[in-house]
Each structure stands twice: as structure tokens, then as C-alpha cells.
FITISE-845171 format. One record per residue (C-alpha): x, y, z; chain; residue in three letters; residue number from 1. Coordinates in steps of 0.2 Angstrom, whole numbers, plus 5000, padded with zeros to 4 digits. Example, Ala and Ser with C-alpha at 12.3 -4.5 7.8 and 13.67 -1.06 7.14 Angstrom:
<r X="5062" Y="4978" Z="5039" ch="A" aa="ala" i="1"/>
<r X="5068" Y="4995" Z="5036" ch="A" aa="ser" i="2"/>
END
This chain:
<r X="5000" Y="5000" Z="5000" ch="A" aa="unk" i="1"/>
<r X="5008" Y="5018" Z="4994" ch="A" aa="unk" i="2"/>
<r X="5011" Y="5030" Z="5008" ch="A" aa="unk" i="3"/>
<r X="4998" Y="5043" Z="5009" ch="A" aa="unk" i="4"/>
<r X="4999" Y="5060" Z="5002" ch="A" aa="unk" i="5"/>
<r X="5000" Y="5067" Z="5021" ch="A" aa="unk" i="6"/>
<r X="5011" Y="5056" Z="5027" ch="A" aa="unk" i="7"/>
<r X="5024" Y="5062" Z="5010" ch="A" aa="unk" i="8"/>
<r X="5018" Y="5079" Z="5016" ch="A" aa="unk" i="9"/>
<r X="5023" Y="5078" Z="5035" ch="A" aa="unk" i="10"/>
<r X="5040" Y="5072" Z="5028" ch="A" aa="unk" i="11"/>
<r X="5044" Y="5088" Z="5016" ch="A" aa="unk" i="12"/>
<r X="5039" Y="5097" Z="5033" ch="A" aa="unk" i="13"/>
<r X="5053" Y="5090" Z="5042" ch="A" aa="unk" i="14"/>
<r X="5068" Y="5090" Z="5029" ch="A" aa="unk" i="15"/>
<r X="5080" Y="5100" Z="5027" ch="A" aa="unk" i="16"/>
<r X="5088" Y="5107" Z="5012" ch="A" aa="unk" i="17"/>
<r X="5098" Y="5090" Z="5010" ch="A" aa="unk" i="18"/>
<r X="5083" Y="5079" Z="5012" ch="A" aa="unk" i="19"/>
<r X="5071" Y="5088" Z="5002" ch="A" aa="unk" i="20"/>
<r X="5082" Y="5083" Z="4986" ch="A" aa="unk" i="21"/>
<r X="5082" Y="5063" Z="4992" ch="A" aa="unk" i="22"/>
<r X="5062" Y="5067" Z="4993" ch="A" aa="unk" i="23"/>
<r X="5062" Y="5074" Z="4975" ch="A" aa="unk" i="24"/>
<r X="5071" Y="5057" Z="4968" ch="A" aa="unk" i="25"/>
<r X="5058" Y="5046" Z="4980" ch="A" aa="unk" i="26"/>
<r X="5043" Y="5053" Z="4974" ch="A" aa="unk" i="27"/>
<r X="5045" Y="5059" Z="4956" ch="A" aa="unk" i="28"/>
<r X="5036" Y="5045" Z="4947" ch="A" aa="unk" i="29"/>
<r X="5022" Y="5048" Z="4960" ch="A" aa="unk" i="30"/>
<r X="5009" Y="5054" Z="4947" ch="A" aa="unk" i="31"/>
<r X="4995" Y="5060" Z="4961" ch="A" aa="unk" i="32"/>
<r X="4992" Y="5077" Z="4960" ch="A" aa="unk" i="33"/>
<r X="4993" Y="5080" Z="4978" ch="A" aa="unk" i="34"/>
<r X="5011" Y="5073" Z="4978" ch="A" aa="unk" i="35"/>
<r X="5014" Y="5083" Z="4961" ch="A" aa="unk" i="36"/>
<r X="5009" Y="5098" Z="4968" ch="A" aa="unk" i="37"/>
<r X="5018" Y="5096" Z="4984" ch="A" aa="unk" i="38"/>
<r X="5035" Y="5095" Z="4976" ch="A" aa="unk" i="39"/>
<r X="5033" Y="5109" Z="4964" ch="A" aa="unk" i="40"/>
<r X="5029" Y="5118" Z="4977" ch="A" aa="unk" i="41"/>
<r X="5045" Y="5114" Z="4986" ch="A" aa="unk" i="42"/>
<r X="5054" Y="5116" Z="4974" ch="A" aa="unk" i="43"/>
<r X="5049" Y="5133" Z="4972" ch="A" aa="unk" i="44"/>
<r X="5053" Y="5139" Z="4988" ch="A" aa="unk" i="45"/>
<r X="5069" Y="5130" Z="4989" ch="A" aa="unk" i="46"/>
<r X="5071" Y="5141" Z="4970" ch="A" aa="unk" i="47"/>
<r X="5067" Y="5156" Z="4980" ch="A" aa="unk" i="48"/>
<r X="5080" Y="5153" Z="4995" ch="A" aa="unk" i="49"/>
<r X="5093" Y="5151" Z="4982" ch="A" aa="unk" i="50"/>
<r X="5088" Y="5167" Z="4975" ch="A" aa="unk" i="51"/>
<r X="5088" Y="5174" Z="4991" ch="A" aa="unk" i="52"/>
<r X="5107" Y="5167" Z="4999" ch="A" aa="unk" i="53"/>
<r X="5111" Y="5175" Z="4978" ch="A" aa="unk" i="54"/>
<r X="5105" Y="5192" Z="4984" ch="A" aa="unk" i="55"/>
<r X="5113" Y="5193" Z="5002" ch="A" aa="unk" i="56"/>
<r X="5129" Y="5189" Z="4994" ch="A" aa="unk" i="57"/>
<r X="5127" Y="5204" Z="4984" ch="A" aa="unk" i="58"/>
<r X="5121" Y="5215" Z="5000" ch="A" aa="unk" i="59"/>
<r X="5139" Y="5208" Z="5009" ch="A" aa="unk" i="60"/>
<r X="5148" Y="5217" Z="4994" ch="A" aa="unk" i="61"/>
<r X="5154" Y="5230" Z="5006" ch="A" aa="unk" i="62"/>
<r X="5156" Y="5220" Z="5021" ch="A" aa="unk" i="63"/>
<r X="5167" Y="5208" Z="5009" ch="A" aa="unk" i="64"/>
<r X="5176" Y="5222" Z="5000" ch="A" aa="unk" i="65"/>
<r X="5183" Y="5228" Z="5018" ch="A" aa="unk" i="66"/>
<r X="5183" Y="5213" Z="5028" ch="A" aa="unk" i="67"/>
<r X="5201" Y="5217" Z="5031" ch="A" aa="unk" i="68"/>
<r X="5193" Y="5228" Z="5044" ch="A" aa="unk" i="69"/>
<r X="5192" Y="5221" Z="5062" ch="A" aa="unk" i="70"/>
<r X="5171" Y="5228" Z="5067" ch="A" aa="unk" i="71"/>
<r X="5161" Y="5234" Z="5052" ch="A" aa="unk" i="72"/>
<r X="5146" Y="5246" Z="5058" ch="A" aa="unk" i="73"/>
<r X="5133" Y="5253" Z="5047" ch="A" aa="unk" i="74"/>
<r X="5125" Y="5268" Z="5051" ch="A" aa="unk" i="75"/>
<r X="5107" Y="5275" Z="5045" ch="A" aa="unk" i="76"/>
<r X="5093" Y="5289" Z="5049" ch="A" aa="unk" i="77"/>
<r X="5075" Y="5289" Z="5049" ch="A" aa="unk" i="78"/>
<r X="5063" Y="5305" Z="5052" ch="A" aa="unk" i="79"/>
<r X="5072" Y="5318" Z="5042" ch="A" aa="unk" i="80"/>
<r X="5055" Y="5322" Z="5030" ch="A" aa="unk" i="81"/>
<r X="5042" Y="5322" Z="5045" ch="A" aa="unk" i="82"/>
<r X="5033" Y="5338" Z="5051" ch="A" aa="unk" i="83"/>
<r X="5034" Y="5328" Z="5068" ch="A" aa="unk" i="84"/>
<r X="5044" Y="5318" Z="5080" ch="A" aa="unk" i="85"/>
<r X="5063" Y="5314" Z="5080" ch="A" aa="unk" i="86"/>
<r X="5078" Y="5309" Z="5068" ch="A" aa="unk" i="87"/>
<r X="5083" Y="5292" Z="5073" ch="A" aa="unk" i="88"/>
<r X="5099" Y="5284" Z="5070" ch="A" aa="unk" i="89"/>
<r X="5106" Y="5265" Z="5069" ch="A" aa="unk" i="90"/>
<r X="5120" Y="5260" Z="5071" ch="A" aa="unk" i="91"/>
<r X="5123" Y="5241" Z="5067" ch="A" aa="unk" i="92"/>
<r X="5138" Y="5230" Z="5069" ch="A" aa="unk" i="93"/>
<r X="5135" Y="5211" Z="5061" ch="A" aa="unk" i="94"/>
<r X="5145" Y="5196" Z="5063" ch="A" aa="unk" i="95"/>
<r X="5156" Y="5192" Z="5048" ch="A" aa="unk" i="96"/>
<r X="5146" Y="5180" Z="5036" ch="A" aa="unk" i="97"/>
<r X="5129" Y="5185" Z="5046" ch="A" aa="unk" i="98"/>
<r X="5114" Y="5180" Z="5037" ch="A" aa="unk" i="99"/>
<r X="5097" Y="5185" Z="5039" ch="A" aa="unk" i="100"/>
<r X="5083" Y="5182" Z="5027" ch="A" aa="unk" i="101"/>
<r X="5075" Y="5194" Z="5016" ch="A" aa="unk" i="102"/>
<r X="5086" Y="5208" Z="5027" ch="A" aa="unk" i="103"/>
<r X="5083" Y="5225" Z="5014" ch="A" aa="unk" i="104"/>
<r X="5081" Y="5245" Z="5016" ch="A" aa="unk" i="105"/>
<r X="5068" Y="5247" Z="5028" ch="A" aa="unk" i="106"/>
<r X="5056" Y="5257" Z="5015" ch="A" aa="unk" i="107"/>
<r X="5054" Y="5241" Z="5004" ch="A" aa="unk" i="108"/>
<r X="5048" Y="5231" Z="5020" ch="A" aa="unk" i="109"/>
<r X="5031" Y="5230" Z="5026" ch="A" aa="unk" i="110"/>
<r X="5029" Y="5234" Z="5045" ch="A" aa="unk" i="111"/>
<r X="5026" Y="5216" Z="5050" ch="A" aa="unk" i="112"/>
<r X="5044" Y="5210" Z="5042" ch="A" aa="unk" i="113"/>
<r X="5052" Y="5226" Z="5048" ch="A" aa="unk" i="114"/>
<r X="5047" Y="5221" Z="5067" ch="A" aa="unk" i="115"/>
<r X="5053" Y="5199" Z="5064" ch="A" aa="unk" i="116"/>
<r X="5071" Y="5207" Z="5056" ch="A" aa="unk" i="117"/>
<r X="5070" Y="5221" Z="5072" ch="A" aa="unk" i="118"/>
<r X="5070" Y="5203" Z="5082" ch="A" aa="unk" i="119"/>
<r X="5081" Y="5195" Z="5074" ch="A" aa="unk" i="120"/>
<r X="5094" Y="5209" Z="5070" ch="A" aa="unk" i="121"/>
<r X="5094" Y="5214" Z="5091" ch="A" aa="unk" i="122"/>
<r X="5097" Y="5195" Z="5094" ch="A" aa="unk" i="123"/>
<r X="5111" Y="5191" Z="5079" ch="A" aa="unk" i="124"/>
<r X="5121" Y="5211" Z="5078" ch="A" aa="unk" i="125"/>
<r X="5138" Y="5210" Z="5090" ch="A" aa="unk" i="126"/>
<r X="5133" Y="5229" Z="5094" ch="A" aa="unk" i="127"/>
<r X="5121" Y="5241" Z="5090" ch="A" aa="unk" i="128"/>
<r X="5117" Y="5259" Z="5094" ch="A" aa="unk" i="129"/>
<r X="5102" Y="5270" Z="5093" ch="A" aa="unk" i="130"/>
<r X="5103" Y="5289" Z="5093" ch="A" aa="unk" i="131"/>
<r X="5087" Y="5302" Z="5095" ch="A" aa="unk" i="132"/>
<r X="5086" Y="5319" Z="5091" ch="A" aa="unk" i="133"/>
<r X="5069" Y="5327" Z="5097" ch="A" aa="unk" i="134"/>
<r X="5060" Y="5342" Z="5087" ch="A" aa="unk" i="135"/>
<r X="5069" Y="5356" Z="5095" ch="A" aa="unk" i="136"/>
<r X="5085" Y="5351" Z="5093" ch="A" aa="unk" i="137"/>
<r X="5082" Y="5352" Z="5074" ch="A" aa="unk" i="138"/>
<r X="5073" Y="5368" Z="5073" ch="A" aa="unk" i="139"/>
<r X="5089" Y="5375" Z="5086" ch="A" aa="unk" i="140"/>
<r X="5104" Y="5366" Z="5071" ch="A" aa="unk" i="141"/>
<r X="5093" Y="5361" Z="5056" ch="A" aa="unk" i="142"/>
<r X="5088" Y="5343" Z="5048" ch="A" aa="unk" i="143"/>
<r X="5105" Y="5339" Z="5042" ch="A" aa="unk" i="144"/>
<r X="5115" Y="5344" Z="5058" ch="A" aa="unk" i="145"/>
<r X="5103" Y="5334" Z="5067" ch="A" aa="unk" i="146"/>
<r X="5104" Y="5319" Z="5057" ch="A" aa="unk" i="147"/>
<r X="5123" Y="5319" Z="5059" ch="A" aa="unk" i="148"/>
<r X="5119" Y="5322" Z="5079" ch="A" aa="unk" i="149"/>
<r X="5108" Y="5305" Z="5079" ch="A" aa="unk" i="150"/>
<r X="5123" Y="5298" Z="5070" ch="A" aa="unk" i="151"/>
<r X="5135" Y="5302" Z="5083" ch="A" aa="unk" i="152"/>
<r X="5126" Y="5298" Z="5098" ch="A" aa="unk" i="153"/>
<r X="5122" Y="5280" Z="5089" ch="A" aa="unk" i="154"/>
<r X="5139" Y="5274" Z="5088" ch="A" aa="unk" i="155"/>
<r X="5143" Y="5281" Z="5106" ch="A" aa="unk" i="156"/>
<r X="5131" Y="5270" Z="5112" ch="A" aa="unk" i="157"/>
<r X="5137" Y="5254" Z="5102" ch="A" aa="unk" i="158"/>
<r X="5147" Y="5241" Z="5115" ch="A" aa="unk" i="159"/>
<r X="5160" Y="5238" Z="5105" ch="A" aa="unk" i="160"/>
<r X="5171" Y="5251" Z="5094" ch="A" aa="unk" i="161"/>
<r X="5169" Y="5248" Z="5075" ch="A" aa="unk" i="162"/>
<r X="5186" Y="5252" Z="5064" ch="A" aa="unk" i="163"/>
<r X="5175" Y="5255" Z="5050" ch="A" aa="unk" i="164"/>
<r X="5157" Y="5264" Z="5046" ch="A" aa="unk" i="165"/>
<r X="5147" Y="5261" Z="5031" ch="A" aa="unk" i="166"/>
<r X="5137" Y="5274" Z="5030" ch="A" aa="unk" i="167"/>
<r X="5117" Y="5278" Z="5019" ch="A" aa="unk" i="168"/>
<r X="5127" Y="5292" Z="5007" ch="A" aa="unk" i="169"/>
<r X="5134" Y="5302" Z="5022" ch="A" aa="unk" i="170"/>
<r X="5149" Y="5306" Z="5027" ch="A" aa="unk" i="171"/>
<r X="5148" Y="5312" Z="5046" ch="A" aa="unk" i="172"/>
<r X="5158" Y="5326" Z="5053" ch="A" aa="unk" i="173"/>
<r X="5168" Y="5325" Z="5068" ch="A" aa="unk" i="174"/>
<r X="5170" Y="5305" Z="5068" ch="A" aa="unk" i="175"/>
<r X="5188" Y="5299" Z="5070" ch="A" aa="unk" i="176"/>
<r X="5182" Y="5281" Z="5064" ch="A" aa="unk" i="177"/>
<r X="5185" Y="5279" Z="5046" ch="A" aa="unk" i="178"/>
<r X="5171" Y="5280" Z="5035" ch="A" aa="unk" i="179"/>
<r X="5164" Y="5274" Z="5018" ch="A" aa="unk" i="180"/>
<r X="5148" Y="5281" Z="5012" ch="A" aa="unk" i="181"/>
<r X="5136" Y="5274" Z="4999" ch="A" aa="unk" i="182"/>
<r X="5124" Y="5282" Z="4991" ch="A" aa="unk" i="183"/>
<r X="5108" Y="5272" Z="4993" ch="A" aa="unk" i="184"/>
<r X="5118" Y="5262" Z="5007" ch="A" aa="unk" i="185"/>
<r X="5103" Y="5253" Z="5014" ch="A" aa="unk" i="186"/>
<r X="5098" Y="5243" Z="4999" ch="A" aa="unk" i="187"/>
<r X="5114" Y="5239" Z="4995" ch="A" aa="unk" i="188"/>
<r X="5127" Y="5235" Z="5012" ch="A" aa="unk" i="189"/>
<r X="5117" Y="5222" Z="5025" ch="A" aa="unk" i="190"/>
<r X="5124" Y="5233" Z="5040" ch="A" aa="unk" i="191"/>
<r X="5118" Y="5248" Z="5033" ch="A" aa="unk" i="192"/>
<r X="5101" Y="5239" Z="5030" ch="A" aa="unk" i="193"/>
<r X="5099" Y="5233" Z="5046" ch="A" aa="unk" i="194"/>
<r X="5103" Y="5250" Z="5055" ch="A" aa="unk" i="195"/>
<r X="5088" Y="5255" Z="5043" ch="A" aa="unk" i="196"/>
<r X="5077" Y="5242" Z="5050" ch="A" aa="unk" i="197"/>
<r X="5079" Y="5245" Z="5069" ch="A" aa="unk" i="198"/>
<r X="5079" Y="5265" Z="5066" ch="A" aa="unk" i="199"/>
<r X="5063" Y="5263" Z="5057" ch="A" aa="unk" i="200"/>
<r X="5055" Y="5251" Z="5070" ch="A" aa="unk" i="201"/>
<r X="5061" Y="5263" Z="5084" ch="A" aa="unk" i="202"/>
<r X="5055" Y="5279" Z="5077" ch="A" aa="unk" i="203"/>
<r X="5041" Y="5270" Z="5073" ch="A" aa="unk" i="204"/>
<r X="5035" Y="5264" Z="5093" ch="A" aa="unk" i="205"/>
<r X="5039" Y="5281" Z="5096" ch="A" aa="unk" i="206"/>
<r X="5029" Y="5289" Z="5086" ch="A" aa="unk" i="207"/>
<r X="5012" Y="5274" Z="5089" ch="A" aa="unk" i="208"/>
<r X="5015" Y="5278" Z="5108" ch="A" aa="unk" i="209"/>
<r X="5014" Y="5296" Z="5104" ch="A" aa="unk" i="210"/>
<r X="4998" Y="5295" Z="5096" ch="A" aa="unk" i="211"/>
<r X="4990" Y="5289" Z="5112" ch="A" aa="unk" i="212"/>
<r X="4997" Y="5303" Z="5121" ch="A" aa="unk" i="213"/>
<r X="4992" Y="5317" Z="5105" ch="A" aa="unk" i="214"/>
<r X="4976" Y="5310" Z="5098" ch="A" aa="unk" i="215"/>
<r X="4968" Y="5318" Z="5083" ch="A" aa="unk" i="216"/>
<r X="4985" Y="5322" Z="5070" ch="A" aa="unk" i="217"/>
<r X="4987" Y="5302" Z="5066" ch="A" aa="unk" i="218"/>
<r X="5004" Y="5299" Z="5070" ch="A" aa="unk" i="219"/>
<r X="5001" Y="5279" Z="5074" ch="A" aa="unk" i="220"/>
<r X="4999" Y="5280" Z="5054" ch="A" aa="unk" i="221"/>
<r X="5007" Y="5294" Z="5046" ch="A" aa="unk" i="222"/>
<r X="5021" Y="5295" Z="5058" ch="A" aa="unk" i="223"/>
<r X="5022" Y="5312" Z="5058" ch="A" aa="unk" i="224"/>
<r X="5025" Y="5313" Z="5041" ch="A" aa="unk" i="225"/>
<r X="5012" Y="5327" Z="5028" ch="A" aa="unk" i="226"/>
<r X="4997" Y="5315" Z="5027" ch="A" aa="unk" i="227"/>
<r X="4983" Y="5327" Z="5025" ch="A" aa="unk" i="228"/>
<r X="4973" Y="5320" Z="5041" ch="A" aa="unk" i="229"/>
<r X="4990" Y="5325" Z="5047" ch="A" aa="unk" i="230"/>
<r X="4989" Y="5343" Z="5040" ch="A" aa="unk" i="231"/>
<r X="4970" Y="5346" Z="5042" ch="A" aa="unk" i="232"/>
<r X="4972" Y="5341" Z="5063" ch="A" aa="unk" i="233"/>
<r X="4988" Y="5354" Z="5062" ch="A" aa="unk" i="234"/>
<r X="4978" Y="5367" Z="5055" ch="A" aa="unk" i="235"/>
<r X="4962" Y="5365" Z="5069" ch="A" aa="unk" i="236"/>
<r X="4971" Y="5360" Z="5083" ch="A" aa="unk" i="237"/>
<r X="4988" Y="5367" Z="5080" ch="A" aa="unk" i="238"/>
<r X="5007" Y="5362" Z="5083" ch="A" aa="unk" i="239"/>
<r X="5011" Y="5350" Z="5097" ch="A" aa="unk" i="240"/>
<r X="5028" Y="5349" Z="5109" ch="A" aa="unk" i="241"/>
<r X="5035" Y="5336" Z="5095" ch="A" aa="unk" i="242"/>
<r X="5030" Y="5347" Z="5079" ch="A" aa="unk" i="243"/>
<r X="5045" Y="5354" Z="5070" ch="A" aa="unk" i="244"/>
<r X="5041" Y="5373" Z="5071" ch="A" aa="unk" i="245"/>
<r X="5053" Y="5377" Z="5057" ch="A" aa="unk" i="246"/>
<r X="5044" Y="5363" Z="5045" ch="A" aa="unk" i="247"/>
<r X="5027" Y="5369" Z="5049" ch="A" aa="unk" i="248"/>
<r X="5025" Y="5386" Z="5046" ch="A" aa="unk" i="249"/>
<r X="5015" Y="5385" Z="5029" ch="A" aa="unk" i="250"/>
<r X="5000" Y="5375" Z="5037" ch="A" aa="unk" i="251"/>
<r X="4999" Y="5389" Z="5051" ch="A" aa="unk" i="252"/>
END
């Protein structure tokens, strides 16, 4: 009597990639659909984890490039285009030969993966830093100076001391450490993506929990960014402590 299509099933759930070819050889002349969609289907997803490994490899490009290095930190912001709520920095230092799955610039994520890489990222990184700059301290030195202050204070709170920062595009004054930046860093360098990931995910909580204590402008949602429930509750309620005075002035 054959073995039954869950049975076959049960055992593709328990193999790992090693197995599952053996499976592919055992099976193939089972012509009942269930078992011929089952390994079709496996075989697609083992296709698409070899595309992904294909496309890690290509986001170490930088991390390979300058693996002579010792501890390789990226660094990224979030929060620079809002009308509310901080600039957050990451600062990242991986392993060397780190892998996590589907790991990419935090703005081509959905909020669900963001927050299992967030996990995942916190539990794998040797170090990581996080560094927040509120609204006035960006009206008092501007966006840009801001940024580069979030930058600063995220690698002063990394553990260990990188020998080398990949930086999202930027180059950031007054830092001894050597750095490297690359334009559209986070889709390209895994550090840089993962500092985007857990800056997104930070700056994110903050601005949800800020919505419970400022209701009415939409922050949970729009994040402070220019949504137009955002700009309608600024113009009838008016600014709040987190709003940006200096990005605000032509809605009131």
C-alpha cells in the first residue's frame, strides 16, 4: 500500500535542504496530483532561497570588500522628511558571514517583516546603537546637523568600537572612525540595512506611543510625516511639543 499524500507531506515538513532533494528522487514518478503539487511547490521555495542566499551575497559586497577591517558598523537615519517627532539613528555591527533572510532597506519592507528582522537583527548584531534627536534640537541646528547628531550619539552607544562605518550616502563630521559612504547604502550593504530596519522600527513605537498621548494628528499611521489627516488636525488643533516649528510654518 503507497504511503499517503499526508504522510509524504509531513516528511517535506521535516527536511532540510539536504533531504528535500532525496524526497524529489523518491517521489518523482508519483503521478498523484497532491504529491505533484507538493513538490513543485517545494521546489519553488527551495528556488526562491537560492535566490535569496544570491541576493545577500550581493548586500555583503561591502562588508566583503573591507573585511580586512576588524568591526564593520553601518549607520542610518529615519525622520528627516516628517513635520513631527525625531531623527533616529542605527548603528549596526553584524557578525562576519551573518545571514538574515530577506534583510533590505527598511522602505521596501512591510511593518510586519520590519518588526521579525527588528527581532532578529537585536538577537544576531555583535553591537548596536540607537541615537534620537527630538524636534527642538532640529529647529535650534537644522535637519542635516541633526541627522549627523543622531549619527554620533548611535555609535557612542554601540558596546564595542567599529574600525570602520558604512554609511546611507553620508559622510559624518567630527568622527575619528574611518568611513565609507554609499549612496543608497541601505539597499545595497546588510549593516547599513539593518541600521535602517531598527531606526525605522524605533522611530516607529515612538511615534504609535505618541499618538496615544496626542490624539487627533494620526501619528500611529502617518508618523508624523504630511498625510493630509495630518495637515488638516495641524491646522484645527495646531502644533504639538513634538512638531517641527521650522517645518510647519505654511500650514499655520
Amino acid at each position: 500500500m503507497s504511503i499517503s499524500i499526508s504522510e509524504i507531506k509531513e516528511r517535506f515538513e521535516q527536511a532540510d535542504n539536504e533531504k528535500l532533494k532525496s524526497l524529489y528522487a523518491e517521489f518523482a514518478d508519483d503521478s498523484r496530483a497532491g504529491v505533484v503539487s507538493l513538490i513543485g511547490r517545494y521546489k519553488k521555495k527551495e528556488e526562491k532561497y537560492e535566490q535569496e542566499l544570491k541576493r545577500l551575497e550581493l548586500m555583503r559586497r561591502y562588508e566583503n570588500k573591507y573585511q580586512s577591517y576588524g568591526q564593520i558598523c553601518g549607520i542610518d537615519e529615519v525622520g528627516r522628511g516628517p513635520l513631527a517627532g525625531p531623527v533616529v539613528a542605527g548603528a549596526v555591527i553584524l557578525p562576519k558571514d551573518c545571514t538574515i533572510l530577506y534583510i533590505n532597506d527598511s522602505k521596501k519592507l512591510s511593518a510586519k517583516k520590519r518588526e521579525e528582522l527588528y527581532l532578529e537583527i537585536m538577537e544576531k548584531a555583535v553591537a548596536t546603537g540607537i541615537g534620537v534627536i527630538g524636534p527642538a534640537r532640529i529647529d535650534e541646528i537644522n535637519i542635516l546637523q541633526a541627522t549627523y547628531e543622531a549619527m554620533r550619539m548611535a555609535v557612542s552607544k554601540l558596546e564595542v568600537t567599529p574600525d570602520l562605518l558604512l554609511n546611507d550616502a553620508v559622510t559624518i563630521p567630527q568622527v575619528t572612525i574611518q568611513q565609507v559612504p554609499i549612496i543608497k547604502g541601505d539597499a545595497k550593504s546588510m549593516s547599513i540595512a539593518a541600521a535602517s530596519i531598527i531606526a525605522k522600527v524605533t522611530r516607529d513605537h515612538m511615534m504609535e506611543e505618541y499618538d496615544q498621548i496626542l490624539p487627533g494628528y494620526g501619528f500611529a499611521s502617518n508618523k508624523g510625516y504630511g498625510a493630509e489627516v495630518h495637515i488638516k488636525a495641524l491646522k484645527e488643533l495646531g502644533p504639538t511639543p513634538i512638531h517641527r516649528t521650522t517645518f510647519i510654518k505654511n500650514f499655520i
